[in-house]
N, C-alpha and C positions, 0 to 999 in steps of 0.2 A: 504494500500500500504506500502511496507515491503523497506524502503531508505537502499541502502547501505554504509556504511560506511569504506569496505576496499579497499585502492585505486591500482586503475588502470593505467596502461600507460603510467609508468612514464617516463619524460623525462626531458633533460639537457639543457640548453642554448649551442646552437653551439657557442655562444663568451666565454663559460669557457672550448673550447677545450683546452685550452696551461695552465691551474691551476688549482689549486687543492681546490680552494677554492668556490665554488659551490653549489649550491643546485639542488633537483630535484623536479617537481611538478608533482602531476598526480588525475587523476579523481575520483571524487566521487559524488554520484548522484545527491546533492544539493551544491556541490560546489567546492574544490579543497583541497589538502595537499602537504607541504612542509616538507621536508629532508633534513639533512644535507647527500651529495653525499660521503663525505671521510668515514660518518660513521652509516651507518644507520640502525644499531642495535639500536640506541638511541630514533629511533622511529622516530615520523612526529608529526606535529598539521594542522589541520581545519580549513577553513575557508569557510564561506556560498559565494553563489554566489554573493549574495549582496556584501557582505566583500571584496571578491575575487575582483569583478568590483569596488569598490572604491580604491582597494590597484593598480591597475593596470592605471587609471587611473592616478592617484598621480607619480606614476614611469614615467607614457609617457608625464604628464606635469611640468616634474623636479623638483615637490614640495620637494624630499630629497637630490638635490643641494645644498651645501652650501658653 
């Protein structure tokens, strides 16, 4: 089985409608990529699913509050 690894579908947080400061995320078969939105010739990095589900988790339980 042949993983893809260029990503798909990317999308924006509807709360960085009003800035420029932003990223985008979008699919890839075993787990997600991240972009800088202002400039994305710079490329993206990878994260596996697993990664992805522990980085998302951390966010919705304000572990980078400080």
């Amino acid at each position: 089985m042949s993983l893809t690894r260029t990503p798909t579908g990317w999308r924006k947080s509807s709360r960085s409608a009003n800035t420029d400061t932003c990223v985008e995320v979008g699919r890839i078969d075993d787990g997600a990529a991240v972009r800088d939105t202002k400039d994305r010739s710079l490329g993206y990095f990878t994260a596996s699913r697993e990664q992805w589900a522990s980085f998302l988790d951390a966010v919705k339980s304000d572990r980078f509050d400080g």
